[in-house]
C-alpha positions as semicolon CSV with decimal commas, in nm:
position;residue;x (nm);y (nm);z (nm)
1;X;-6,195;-1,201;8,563
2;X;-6,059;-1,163;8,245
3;X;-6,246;-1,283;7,925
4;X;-5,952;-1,454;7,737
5;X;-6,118;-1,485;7,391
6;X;-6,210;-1,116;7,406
7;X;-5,908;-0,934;7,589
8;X;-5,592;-1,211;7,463
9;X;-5,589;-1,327;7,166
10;X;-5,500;-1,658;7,149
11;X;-5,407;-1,997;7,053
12;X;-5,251;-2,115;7,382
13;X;-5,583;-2,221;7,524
14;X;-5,553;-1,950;7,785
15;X;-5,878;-2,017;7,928
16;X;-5,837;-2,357;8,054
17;X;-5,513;-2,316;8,254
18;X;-5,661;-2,158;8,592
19;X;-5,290;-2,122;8,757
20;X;-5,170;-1,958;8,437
21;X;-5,482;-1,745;8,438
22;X;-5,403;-1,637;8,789
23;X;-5,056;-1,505;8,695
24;X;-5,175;-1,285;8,412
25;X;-5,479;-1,139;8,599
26;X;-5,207;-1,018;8,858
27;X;-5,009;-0,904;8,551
28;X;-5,172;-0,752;8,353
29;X;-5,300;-0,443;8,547
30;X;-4,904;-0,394;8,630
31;X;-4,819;-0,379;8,241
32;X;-5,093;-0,176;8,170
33;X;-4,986;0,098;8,462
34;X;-4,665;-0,001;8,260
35;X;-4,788;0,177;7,944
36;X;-4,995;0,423;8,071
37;X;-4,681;0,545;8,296
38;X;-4,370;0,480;7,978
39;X;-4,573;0,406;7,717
40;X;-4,617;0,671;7,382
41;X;-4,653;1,007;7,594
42;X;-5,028;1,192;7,580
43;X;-5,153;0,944;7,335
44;X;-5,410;0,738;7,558
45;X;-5,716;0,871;7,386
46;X;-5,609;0,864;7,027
47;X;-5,784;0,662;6,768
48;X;-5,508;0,501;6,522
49;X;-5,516;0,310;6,261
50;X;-5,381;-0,031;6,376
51;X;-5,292;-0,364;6,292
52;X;-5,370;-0,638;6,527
53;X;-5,277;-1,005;6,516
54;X;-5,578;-1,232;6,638
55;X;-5,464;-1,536;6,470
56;X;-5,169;-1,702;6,323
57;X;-5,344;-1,815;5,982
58;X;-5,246;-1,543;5,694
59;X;-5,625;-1,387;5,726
60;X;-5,581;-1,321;6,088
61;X;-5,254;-1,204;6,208
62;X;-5,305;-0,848;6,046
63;X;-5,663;-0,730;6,106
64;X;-5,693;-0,377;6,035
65;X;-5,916;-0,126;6,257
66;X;-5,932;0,240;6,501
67;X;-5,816;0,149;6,847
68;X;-5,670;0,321;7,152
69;X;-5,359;0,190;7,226
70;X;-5,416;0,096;7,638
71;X;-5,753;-0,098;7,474
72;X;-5,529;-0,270;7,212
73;X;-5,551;-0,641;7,221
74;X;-5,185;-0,806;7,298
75;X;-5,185;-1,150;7,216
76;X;-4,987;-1,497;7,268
77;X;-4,957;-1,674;7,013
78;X;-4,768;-1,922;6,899
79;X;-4,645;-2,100;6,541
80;X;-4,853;-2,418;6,501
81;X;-4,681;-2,712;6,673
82;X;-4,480;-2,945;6,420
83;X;-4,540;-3,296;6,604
84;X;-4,235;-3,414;6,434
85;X;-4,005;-3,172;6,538
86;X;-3,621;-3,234;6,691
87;X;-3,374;-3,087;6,814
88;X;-3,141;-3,012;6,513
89;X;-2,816;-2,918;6,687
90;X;-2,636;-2,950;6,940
91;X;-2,533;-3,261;7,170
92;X;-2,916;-3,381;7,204
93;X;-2,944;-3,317;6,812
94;X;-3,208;-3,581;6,683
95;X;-3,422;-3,626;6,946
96;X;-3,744;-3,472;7,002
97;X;-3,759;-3,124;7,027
98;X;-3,836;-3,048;7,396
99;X;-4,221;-2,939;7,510
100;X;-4,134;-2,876;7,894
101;X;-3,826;-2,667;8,044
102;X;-3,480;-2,953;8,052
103;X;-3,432;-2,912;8,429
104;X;-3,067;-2,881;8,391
105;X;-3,098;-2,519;8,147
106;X;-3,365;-2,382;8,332
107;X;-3,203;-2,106;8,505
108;X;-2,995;-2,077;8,141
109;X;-3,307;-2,100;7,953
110;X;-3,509;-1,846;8,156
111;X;-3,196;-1,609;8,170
112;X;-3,225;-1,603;7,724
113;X;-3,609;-1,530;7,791
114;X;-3,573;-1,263;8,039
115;X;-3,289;-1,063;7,818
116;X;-3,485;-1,114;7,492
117;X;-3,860;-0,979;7,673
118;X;-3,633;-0,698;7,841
119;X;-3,553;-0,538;7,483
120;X;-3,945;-0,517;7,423
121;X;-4,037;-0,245;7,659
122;X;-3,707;-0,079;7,655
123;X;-3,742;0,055;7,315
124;X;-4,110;0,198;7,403
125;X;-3,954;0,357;7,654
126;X;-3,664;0,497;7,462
127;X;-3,930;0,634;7,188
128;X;-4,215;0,771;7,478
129;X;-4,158;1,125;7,346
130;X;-4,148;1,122;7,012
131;X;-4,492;1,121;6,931
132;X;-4,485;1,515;6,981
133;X;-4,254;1,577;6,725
134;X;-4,395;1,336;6,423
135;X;-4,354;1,422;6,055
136;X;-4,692;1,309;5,929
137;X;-4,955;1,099;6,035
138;X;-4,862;0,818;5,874
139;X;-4,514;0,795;6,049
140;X;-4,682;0,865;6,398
141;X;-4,977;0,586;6,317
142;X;-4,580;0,359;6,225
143;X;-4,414;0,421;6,558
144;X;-4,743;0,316;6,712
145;X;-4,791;0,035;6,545
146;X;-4,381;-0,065;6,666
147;X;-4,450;0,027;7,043
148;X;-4,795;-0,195;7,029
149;X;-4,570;-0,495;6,954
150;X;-4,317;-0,418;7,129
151;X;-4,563;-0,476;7,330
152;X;-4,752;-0,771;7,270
153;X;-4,322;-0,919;7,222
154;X;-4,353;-0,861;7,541
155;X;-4,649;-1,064;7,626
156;X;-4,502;-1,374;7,445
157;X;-4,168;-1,373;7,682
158;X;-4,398;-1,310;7,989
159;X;-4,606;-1,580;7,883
160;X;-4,292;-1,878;7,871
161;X;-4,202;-1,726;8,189
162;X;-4,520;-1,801;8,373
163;X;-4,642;-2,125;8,206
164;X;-4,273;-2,284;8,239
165;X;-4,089;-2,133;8,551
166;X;-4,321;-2,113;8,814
167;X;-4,211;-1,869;9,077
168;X;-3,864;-1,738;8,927
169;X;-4,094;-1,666;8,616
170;X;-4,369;-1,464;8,786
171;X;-4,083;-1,254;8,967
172;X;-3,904;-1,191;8,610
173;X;-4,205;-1,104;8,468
174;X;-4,261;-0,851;8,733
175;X;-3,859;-0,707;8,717
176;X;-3,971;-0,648;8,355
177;X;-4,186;-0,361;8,433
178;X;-3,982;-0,263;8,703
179;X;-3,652;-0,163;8,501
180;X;-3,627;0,161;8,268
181;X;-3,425;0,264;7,984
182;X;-3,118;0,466;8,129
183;X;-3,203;0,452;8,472
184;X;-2,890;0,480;8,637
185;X;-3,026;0,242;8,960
186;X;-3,202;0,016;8,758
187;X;-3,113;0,012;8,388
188;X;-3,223;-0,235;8,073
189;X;-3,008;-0,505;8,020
190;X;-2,855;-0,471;7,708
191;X;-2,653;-0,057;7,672
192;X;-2,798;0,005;7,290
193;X;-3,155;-0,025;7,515
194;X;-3,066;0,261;7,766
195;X;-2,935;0,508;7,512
196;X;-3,165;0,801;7,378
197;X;-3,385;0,793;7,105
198;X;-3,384;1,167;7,082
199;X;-3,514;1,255;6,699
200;X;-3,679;1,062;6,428
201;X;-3,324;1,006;6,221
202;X;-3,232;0,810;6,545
203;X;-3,550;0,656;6,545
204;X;-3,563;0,496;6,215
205;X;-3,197;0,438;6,261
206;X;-3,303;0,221;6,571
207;X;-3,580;0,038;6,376
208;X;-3,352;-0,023;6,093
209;X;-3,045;-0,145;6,251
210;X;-3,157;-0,242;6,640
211;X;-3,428;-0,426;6,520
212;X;-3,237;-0,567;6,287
213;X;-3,039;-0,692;6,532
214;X;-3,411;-0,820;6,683
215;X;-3,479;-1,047;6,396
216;X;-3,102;-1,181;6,437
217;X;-3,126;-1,293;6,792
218;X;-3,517;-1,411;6,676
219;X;-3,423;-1,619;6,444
220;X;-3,129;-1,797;6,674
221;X;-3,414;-1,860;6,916
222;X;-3,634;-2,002;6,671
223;X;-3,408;-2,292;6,652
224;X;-3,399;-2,373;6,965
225;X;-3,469;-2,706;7,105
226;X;-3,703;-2,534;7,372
227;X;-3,997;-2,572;7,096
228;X;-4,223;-2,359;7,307
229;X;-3,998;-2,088;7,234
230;X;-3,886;-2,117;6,878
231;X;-4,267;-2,144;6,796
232;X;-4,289;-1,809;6,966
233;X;-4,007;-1,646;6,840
234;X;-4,096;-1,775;6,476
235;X;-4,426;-1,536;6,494
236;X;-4,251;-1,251;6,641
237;X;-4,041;-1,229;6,347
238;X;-4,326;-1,182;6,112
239;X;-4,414;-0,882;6,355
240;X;-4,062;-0,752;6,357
241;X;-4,026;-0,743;5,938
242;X;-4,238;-0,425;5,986
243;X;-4,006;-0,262;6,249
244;X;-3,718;-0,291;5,963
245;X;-3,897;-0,181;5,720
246;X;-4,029;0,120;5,909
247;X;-3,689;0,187;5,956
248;X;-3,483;0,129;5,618
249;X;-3,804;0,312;5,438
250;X;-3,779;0,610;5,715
251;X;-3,390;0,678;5,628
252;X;-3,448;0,623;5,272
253;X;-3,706;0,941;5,250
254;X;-3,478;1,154;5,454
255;X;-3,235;1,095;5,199
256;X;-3,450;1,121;4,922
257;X;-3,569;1,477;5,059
258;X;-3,210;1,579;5,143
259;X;-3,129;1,507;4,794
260;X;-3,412;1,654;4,604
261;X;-3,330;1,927;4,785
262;X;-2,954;1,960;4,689
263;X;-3,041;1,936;4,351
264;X;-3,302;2,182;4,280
265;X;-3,077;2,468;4,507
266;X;-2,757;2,313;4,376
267;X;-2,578;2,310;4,703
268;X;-2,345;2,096;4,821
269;X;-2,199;2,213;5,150
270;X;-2,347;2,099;5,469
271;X;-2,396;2,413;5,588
272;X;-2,560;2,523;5,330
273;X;-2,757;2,208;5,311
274;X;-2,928;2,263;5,636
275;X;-2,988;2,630;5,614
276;X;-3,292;2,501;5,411
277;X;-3,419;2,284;5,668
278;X;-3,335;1,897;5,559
279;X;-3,029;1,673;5,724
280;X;-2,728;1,685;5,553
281;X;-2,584;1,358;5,430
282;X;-2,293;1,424;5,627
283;X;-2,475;1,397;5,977
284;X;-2,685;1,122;5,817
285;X;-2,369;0,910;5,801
286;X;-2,258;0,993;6,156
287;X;-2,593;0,881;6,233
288;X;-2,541;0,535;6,095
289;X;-2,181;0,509;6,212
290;X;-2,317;0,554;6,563
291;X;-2,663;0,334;6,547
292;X;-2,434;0,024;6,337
293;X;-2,154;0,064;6,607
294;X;-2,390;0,037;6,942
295;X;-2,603;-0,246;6,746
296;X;-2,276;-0,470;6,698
297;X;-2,219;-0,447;7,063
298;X;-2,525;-0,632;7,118
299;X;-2,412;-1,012;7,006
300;X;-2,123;-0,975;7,296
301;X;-1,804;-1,081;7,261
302;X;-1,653;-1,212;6,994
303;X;-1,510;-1,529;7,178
304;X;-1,800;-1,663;7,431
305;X;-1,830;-1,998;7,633
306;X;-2,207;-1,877;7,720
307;X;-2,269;-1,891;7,315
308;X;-2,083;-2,219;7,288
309;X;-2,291;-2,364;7,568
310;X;-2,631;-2,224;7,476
311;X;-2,561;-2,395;7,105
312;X;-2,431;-2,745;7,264
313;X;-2,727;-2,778;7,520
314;X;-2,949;-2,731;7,177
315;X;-3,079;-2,349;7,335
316;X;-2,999;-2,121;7,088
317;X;-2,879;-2,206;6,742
318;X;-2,706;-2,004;6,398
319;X;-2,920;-1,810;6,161
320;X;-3,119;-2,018;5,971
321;X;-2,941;-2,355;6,126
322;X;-3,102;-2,623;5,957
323;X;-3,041;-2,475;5,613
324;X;-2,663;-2,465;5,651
325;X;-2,454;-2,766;5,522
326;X;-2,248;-2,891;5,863
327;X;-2,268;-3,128;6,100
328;X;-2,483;-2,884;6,358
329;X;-2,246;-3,000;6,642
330;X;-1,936;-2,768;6,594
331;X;-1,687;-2,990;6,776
332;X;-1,411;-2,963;6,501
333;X;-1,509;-2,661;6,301
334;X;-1,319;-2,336;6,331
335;X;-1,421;-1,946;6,259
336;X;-1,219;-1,645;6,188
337;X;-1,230;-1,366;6,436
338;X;-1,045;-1,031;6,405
339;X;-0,849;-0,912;6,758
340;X;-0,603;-0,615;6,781
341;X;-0,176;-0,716;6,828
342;X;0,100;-0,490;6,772
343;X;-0,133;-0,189;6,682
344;X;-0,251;-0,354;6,416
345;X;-0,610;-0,547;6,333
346;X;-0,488;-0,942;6,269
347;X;-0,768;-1,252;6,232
348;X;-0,726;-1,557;6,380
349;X;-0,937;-1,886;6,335
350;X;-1,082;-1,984;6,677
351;X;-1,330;-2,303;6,765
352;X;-1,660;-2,226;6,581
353;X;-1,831;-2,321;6,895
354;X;-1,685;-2,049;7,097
355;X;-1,720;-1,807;6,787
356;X;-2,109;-1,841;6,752
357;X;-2,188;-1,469;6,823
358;X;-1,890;-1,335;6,572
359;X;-2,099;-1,562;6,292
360;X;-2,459;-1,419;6,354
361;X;-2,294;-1,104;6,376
362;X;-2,109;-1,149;6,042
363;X;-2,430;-1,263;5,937
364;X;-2,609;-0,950;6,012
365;X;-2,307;-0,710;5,886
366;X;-2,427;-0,891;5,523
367;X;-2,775;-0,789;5,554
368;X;-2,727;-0,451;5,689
369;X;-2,452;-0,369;5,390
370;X;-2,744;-0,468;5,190
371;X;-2,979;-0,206;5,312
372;X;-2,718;0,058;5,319
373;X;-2,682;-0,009;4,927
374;X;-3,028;0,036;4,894
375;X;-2,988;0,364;5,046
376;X;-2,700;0,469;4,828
377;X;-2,905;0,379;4,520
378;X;-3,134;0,651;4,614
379;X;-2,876;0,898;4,597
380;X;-2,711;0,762;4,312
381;X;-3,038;0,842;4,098
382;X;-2,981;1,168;4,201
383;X;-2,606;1,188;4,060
384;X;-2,503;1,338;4,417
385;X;-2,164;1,224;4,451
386;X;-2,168;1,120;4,831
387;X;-2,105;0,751;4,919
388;X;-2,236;0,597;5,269
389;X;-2,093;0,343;5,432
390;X;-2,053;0,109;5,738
391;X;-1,746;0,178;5,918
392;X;-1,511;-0,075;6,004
393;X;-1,662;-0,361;6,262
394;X;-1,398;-0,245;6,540
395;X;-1,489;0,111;6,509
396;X;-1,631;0,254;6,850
397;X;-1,714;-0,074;6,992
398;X;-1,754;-0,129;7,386
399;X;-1,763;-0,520;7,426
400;X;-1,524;-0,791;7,272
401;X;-1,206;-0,790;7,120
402;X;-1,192;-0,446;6,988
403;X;-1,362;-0,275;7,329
404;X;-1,071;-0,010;7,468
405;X;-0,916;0,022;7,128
406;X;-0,982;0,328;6,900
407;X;-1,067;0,168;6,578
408;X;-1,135;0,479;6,244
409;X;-1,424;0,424;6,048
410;X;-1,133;0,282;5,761
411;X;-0,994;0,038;6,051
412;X;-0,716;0,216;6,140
413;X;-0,577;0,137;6,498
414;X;-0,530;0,530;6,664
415;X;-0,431;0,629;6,971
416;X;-0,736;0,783;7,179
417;X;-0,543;1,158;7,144
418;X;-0,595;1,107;6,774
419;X;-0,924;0,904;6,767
420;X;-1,075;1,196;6,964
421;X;-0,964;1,457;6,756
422;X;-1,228;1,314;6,501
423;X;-1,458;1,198;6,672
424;X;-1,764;1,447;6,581
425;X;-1,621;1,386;6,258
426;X;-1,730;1,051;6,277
427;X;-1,989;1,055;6,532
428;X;-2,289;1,293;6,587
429;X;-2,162;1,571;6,869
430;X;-2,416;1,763;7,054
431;X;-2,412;2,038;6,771
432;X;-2,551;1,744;6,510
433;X;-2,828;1,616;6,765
434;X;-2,928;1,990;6,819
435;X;-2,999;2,081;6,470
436;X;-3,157;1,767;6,420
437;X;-3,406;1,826;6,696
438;X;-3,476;2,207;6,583
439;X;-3,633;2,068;6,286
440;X;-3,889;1,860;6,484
441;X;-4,003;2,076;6,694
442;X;-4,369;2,034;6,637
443;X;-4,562;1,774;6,498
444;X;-4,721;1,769;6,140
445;X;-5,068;1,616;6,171
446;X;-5,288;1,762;5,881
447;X;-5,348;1,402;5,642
448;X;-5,127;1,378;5,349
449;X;-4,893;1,685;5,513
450;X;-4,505;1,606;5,548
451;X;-4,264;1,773;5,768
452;X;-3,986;1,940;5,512
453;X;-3,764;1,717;5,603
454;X;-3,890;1,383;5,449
455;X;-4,036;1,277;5,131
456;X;-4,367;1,133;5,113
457;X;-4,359;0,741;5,133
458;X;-4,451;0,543;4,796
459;X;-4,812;0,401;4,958
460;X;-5,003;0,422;5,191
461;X;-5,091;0,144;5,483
462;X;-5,316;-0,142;5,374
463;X;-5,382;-0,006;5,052
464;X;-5,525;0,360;5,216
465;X;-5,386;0,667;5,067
466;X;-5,150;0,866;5,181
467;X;-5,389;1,130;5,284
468;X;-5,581;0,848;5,535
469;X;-5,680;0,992;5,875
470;X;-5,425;0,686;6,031
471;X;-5,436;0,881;6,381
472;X;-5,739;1,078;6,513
473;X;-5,708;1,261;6,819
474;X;-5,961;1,280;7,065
């Protein structure tokens, strides 16, 4: 018998639901064989530095303290329920939002669930190895801290499914554990969740854009008229802010480093660049082109009755819906979308209701330009003159409108002959991920030591300094 207070976390009033108790007893030994089997690789007896979320109020979702990961305490919790609450879009916008499952979405409603919790173990999986190869202690204490709530954003989706579906929930709760990232017979759901995270440049790539793309699909879902769910997803996201900024910091000090570097050996050429031992911004780029590209993929095509039905039945709504100056029902609205005719890229306005996914991706494209200028700005202070940027939205895409075309980074429509002539030009080929890897080899693990590679971040966690102990190994 579990001891909900003690092993759970939270304000769901676990204890009191004996059916729901049942369900996660006969979980919860599966997850944890789970993370002991895919979870961060020879790491079970390590003491790190983590933060744990015991309640929602500001003085308890981040309490501070040594754990072992298998012993860490994954939560469910929940945003406080507004009483007053509607549904604010949609065909059913106005009335109250919903506190049970509408039987007519259920099978719609528990399909959203299932492909949201399925992106929560994937991406420990994808990340099991890295571990071995970490630049400091403070970065392998940060990718810890992401797989532990990838984790316990896990637990929330398993917890809808078994308090609201019954049956259908307890079997999706179980397929969760069953799938694997890139397993050929029984892959994740989504394809950025089954590609490698081979290196720490793709790792921080991942947590910069890919989770990006997290908060996106988070914040849809905290609309939703399901209010069970948006109160869930709105305390995920103030889990998932960390993830990004793991990420966007991570790239920035590999720039930073690659740049200090240039400048005291006055080098320019790649070559040259990584024949002292830090990433080129060249293959940093590629990096980007390749993480961006995958991550668009990811809000499906650009024209989608699914979206348009999800956002009618009051399911899934726009970024930040009930800020935006409409109607919230769509029926006459229109939204430009770009397609390829005649060889060249054209845009066409389509219904906005069948155009839902093109928006939050647009939406996302604006914050993730942002970021990228951020990371310019560090090499601007260095007066390197080397510009990043995102290539064009078509470019290397594999669903919608542009999948089977051969978009350039510029948006240039090529034929494939030509588009594969550059495509390690614009991509990174096996000779980029190699060199990447040979400078992680080993891991750097003395506190306050940084591989070569990567500057030192500007503070430490929760105030400690940068020389903290944040992992101890046992």
């Amino acid at each position: 018998m579990i001891n909900y207070t003690e092993k759970i976390p939270n304000n769901v009033d676990l204890g009191r639901d004996r059916v729901l108790q049942r369900a996660l007893e006969h979980w919860q030994p599966a997850f944890l064989g789970w993370w002991y089997d895919m979870g961060p690789t020879e790491s079970r007896n390590y003491d790190v530095y983590l933060r744990t979320a015991v309640s929602v109020e500001p003085d308890g979702w981040a309490h501070f303290d040594y754990v072992k990961m298998p012993e860490y305490r994954w939560g469910i919790f929940l945003q406080p329920r507004d009483e007053q609450r509607q549904v604010n879009f949609g065909t059913h916008k106005g009335q109250p939002a919903w506190q049970e499952v509408p039987g007519e979405y259920r099978s719609t409603l528990r399909r959203i669930i299932v492909t949201q919790g399925d992106t929560e173990p994937a991406s420990v999986e994808q990340q099991k190895m890295l571990g071995l190869s970490c630049p400091s202690l403070y970065d392998l204490r940060n990718i810890f801290q992401v797989n532990v709530e990838e984790g316990r954003h896990l637990w929330a989706m398993v917890y809808l499914l078994h308090r609201y579906f019954g049956r259908d929930g307890r079997e999706e709760a179980e397929a969760l554990l069953a799938r694997r990232s890139g397993d050929t017979d029984n892959p994740r759901i989504l394809g950025a969740f089954n590609e490698p995270t081979p290196d720490w440049l793709a790792f921080y790539m991942f947590t910069f854009f890919t989770d990006r793309d997290g908060k996106f699909q988070l914040c849809a879902l905290a609309e939703s008229g399901f209010d069970p769910l948006a109160r869930t997803c709105r305390f995920m996201l103030t889990e998932e802010a960390h993830h990004m900024f793991v990420g966007e910091t991570g790239v920035g000090r590999i720039i930073q480093r690659t740049c200090e570097v240039m400048k005291e050996n006055k080098v320019e050429d790649p070559s040259e660049v990584r024949a002292l031992g830090v990433i080129d911004l060249q293959t940093i780029q590629k990096y980007l082109n390749f993480h961006y590209s995958v991550t668009l993929d990811l809000y499906g095509s650009d024209v989608s009755s699914n979206a348009a039905n999800y956002f009618t039945s009051g399911l899934k709504g726009r970024f930040r819906e009930t800020k935006l100056d409409d109607d919230h029902v769509l029926i006459d609205a229109s939204y430009p979308v770009s397609e390829v005719l005649g060889g060249k890229i054209v845009t066409k306005k389509v219904p906005a209701l069948t155009a839902l996914n093109e928006r939050l991706r647009d939406d996302y494209i604006d914050e993730i330009a942002d970021g990228v200028s951020r990371w310019q700005r560090v090499i601007d202070e260095t007066g390197i003159a080397f510009r990043l940027s995102l290539p064009h939205k078509g470019f290397h895409r594999a669903i919608g409108n542009f999948a089977g075309h051969f978009i350039s980074p510029e948006g240039e429509v090529l034929t494939e002959e030509a588009w594969k002539q550059h495509e390690f030009e614009w991509l990174p080929g096996p000779k980029d991920y190699g060199f990447v890897q040979s400078l992680m080899t080993g891991r750097v693990t003395e506190p306050g030591k940084f591989a070569n590679w990567i500057a030192p971040p500007l503070r430490g966690i929760n105030n400690k300094r940068l020389n903290f102990e944040y992992v101890r190994f046992n």
